[in-house]
C-alpha positions in Angstrom: 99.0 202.7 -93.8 96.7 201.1 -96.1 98.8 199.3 -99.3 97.0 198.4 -102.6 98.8 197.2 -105.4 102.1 196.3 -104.3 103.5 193.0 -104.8 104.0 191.8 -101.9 100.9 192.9 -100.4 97.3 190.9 -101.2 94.7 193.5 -101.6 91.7 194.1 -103.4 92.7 195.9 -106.8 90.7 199.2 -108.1 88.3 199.0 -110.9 88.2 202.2 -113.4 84.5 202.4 -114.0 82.9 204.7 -116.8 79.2 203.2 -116.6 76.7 201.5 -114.3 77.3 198.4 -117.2 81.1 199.0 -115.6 80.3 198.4 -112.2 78.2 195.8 -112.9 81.1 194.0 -115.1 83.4 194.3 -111.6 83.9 191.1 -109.4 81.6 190.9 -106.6 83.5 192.5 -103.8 85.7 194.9 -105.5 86.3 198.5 -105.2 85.2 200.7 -107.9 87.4 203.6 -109.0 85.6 207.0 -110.4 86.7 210.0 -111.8 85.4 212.9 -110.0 83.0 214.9 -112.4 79.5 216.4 -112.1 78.5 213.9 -115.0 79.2 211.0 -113.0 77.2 211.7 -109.9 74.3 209.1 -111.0 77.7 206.6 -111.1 78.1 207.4 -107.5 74.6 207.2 -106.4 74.2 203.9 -108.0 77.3 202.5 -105.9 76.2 204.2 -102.6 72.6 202.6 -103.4 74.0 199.0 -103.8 76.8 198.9 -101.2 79.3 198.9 -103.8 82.9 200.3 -102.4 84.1 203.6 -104.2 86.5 205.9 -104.6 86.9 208.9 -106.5 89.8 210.1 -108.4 90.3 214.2 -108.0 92.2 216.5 -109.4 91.0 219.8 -107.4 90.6 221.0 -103.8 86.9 221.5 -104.2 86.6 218.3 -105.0 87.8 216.8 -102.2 85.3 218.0 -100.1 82.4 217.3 -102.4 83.9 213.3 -102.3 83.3 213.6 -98.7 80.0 214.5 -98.6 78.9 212.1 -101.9 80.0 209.1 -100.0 83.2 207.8 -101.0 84.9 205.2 -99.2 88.5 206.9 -101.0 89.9 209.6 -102.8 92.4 208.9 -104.9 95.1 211.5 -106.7 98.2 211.5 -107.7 99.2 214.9 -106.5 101.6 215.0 -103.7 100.0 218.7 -103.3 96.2 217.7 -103.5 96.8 214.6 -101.1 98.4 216.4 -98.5 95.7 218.9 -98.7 93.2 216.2 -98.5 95.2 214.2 -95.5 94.9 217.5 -93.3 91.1 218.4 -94.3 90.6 214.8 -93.3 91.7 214.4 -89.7 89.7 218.0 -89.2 86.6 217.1 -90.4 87.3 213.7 -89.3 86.0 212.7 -92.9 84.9 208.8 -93.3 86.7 208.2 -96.3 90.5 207.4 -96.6 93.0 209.5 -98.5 95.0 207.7 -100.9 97.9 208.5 -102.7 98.5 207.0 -106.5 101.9 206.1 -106.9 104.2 204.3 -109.3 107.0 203.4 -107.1 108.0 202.9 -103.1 110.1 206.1 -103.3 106.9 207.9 -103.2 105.5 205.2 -100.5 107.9 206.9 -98.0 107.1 210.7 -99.1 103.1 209.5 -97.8 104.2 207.9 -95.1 106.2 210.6 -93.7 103.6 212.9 -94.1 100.7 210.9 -92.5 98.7 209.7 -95.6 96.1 207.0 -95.2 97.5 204.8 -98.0 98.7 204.3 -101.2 98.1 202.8 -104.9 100.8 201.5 -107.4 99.6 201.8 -110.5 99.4 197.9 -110.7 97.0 198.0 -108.2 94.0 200.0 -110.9 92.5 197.6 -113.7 90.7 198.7 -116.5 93.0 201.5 -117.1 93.4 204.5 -115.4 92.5 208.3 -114.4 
């Protein structure tokens, strides 16, 4: 299971992007965290383009199919629900991209865990504020 955020755990953090000037802004190396909207596909094109690591934040079923085939490296939600959904489409499709679960504390680590979930990310683990 893939931990980000937690203290015990060194990881590299998620950056909440809103621009390419965002992106750019982010230490070299990072992972760049984007809300999932059809006004933010250029914001994805410019990552996949410059080999910058992405996930995307969902909030719908559709969407997590759409993350898929846009390139994402992660998709990120903090629905139990929507994760679960995405966990299973996942290991059908056999998608690229991991399914992570945003969580605020290790209660919720175990839930994921139980069910199978590629990872999880405390809250700690975003900068630049959140989705």
């Amino acid at each position: 299971m893939i931990i980000i955020g937690h203290r015990w755990i060194d990881s590299t953090p998620f950056y909440c992007v809103d621009s390419i000037e965002d992106i750019k802004k982010t230490p070299p190396n990072s992972n760049v965290l984007i809300l999932f909207s059809e006004n933010n596909l250029d914001l994805c094109k410019y990552c996949s383009s410059n080999g910058v690591v992405f996930g995307l934040g969902v909030r719908k079923k559709k969407e997590i199919v759409f993350a898929s085939a846009i390139g994402a490296s992660y998709l990120v939600s903090d629905s139990q629900k929507l994760v679960k959904k995405a966990q299973k489409l996942a290991d059908n499709y056999l998608f690229d991209m991991k399914i992570i679960l945003l969580i605020e504390n290790e209660k919720s680590m175990i839930w994921a865990a139980d069910r199978g979930i590629d990872g999880i990310l405390f809250e700690r683990g975003v900068m630049n504020g959140s989705f």
